[in-house]
Kinemage of the C-alpha trace (Angstrom):
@kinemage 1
@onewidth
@group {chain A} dominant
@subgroup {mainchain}
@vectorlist {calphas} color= white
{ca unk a 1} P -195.231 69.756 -151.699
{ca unk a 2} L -193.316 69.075 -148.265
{ca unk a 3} L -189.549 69.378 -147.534
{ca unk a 4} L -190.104 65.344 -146.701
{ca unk a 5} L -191.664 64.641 -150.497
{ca unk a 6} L -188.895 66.557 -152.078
{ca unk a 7} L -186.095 64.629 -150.298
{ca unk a 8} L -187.210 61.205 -151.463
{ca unk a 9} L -187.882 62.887 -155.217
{ca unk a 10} L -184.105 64.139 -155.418
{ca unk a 11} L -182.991 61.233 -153.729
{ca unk a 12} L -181.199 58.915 -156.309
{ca unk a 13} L -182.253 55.579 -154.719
{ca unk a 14} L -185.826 55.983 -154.582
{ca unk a 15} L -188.366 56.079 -157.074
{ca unk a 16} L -192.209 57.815 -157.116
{ca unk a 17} L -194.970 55.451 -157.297
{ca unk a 18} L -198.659 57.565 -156.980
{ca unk a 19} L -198.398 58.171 -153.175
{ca unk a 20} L -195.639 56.263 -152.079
{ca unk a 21} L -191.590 56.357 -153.076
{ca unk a 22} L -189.771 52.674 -153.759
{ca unk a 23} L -186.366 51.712 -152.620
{ca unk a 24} L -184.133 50.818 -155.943
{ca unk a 25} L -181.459 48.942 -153.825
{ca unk a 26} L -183.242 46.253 -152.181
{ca unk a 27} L -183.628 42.965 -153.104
{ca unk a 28} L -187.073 42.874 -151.759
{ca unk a 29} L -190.470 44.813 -151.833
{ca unk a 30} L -190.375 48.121 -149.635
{ca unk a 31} L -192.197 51.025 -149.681
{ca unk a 32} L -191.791 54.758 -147.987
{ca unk a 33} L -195.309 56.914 -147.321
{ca unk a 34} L -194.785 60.567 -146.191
{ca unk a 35} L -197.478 61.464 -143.398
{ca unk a 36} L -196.961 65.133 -142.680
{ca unk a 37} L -193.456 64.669 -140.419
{ca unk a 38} L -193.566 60.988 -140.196
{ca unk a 39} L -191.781 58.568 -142.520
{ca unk a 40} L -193.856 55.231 -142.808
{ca unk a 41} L -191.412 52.655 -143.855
{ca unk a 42} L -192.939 49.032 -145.006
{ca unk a 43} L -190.509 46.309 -145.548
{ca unk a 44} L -191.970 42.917 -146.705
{ca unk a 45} L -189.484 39.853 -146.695
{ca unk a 46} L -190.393 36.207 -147.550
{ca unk a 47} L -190.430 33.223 -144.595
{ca unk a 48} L -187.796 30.662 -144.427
{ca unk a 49} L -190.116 27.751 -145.871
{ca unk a 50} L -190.996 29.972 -149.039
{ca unk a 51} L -187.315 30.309 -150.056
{ca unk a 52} L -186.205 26.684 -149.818
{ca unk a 53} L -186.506 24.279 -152.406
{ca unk a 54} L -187.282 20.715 -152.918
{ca unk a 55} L -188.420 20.744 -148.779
{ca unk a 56} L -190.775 21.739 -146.164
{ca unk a 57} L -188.752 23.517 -143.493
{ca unk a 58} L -190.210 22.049 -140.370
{ca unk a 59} L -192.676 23.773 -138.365
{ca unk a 60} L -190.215 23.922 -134.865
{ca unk a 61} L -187.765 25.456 -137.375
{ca unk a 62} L -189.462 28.235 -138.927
{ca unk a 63} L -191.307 29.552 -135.628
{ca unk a 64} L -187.572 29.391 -134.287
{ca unk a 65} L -186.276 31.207 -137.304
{ca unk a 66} L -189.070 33.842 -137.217
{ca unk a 67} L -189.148 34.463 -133.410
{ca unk a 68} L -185.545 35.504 -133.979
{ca unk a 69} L -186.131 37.773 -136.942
{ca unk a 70} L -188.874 39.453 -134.910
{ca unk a 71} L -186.800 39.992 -131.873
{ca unk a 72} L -183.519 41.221 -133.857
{ca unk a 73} L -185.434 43.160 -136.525
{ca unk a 74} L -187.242 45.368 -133.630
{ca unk a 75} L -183.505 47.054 -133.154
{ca unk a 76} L -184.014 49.149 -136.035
{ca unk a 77} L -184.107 52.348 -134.307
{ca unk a 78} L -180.167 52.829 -134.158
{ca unk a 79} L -179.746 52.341 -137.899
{ca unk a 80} L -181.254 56.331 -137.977
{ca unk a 81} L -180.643 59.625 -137.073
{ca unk a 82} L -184.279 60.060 -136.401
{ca unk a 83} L -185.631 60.293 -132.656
{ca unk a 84} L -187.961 58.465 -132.136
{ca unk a 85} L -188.595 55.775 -134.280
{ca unk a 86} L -191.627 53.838 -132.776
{ca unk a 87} L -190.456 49.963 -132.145
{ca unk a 88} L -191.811 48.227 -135.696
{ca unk a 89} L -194.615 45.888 -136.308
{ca unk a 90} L -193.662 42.551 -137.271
{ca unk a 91} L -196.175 40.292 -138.882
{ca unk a 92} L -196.319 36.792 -140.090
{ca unk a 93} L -199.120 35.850 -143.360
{ca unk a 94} L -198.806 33.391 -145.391
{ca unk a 95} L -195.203 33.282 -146.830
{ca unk a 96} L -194.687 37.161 -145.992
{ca unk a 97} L -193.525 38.642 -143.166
{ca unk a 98} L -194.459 42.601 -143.084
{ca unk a 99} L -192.441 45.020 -140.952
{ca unk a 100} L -193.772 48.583 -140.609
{ca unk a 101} L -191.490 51.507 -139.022
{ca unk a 102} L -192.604 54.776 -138.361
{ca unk a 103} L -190.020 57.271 -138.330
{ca unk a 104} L -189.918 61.130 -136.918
{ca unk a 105} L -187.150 62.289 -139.424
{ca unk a 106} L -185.853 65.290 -140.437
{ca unk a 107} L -186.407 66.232 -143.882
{ca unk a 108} L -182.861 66.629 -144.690
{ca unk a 109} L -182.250 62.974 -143.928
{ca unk a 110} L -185.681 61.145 -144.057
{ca unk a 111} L -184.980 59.228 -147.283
{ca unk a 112} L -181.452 58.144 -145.779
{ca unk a 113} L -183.674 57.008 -143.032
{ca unk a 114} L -186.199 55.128 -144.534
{ca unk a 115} L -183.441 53.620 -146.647
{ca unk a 116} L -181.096 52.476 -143.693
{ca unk a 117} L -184.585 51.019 -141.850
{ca unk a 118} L -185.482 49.284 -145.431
{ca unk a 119} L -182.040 47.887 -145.462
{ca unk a 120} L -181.751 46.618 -142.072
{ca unk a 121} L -184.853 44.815 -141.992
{ca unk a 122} L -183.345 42.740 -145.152
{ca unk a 123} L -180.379 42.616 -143.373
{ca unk a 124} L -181.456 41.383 -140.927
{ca unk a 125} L -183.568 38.581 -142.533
{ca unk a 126} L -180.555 37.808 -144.472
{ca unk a 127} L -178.393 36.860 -141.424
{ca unk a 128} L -180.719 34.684 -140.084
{ca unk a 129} L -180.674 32.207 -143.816
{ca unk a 130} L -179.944 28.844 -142.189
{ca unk a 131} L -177.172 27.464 -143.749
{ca unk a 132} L -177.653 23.273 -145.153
{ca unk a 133} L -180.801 24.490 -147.364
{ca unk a 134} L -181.456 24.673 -151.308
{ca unk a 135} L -182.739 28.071 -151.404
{ca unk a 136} L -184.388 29.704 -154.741
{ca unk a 137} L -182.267 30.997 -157.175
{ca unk a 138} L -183.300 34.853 -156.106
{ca unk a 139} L -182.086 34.355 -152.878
{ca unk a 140} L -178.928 31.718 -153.937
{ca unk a 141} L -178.192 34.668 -155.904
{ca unk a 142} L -177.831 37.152 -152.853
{ca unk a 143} L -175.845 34.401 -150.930
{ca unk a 144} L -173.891 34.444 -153.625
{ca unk a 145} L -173.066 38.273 -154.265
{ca unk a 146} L -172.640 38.389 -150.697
{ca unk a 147} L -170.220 35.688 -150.174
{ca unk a 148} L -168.584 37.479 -153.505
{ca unk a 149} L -168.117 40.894 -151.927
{ca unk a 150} L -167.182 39.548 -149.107
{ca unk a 151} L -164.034 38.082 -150.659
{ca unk a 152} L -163.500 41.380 -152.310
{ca unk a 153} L -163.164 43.253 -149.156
{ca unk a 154} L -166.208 45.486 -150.594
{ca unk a 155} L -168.628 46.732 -148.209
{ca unk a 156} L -172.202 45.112 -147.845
């Protein structure tokens, strides 16, 4: 077993599933893979037109929306202490939008890694909600925790 496998197993916000570990703090699907020294980090976040209800978010909109999420999310590399992290793939299918990372961590702080770059790339799709939209109730839920903690003074 590799420094880098033990990490995310002792980590407390990760679990083990078969060959990959899971994120427990993120509102979406991510996974981590361990490849020898590199950390493969795979965030998947929904489009804008999948989380609003009751409309079709116009096409002009949601290329917009998307074009921005893909030029924002490709920052990711200062959200580590790894060097490098490769520039992320960003892709568009359907009503998912897939971001890979590939990270050359250190073993004492690849799962802090891969959690920051899971993190980020849900931040950063959360900042870019358009406000004036019925969204679905998982991600009214998030606006609404946010805008919660927010008025708490509690860190996001």
């Amino acid at each position: 077993m590799s420094d880098f496998t033990r990490e995310f197993e002792r980590h407390d916000r990760f679990e083990a599933d078969d060959d990959t570990f899971v994120p427990t703090t993120t509102d979406f699907d991510a996974t981590v893979r361990v490849e020898d020294e590199t950390v493969r980090v795979t965030a998947e976040v929904p489009t804008l037109d999948s989380v609003v209800e009751s409309e079709t978010v116009a096409e002009v909109v949601e290329d917009g929306w998307y074009e921005t999420f893909e030029l924002r999310v490709v920052d990711v590399s200062g959200v580590t202490y790894a060097d490098p992290v490769e520039e992320p793939t960003v892709e568009r299918e359907g009503s998912t939008i897939t971001v890979e990372a590939a990270i050359e961590a250190r073993p004492d702080n690849a799962a802090d890694d891969a959690l920051a770059v899971a993190n980020f790339v849900e931040g950063t799709w959360f900042e870019g909600i358009i406000p004036g939209y019925d969204y679905v109730p998982k991600v009214q839920e998030m606006r609404e925790r946010a805008a919660h903690e927010g008025q708490e003074g509690t860190p996001l």
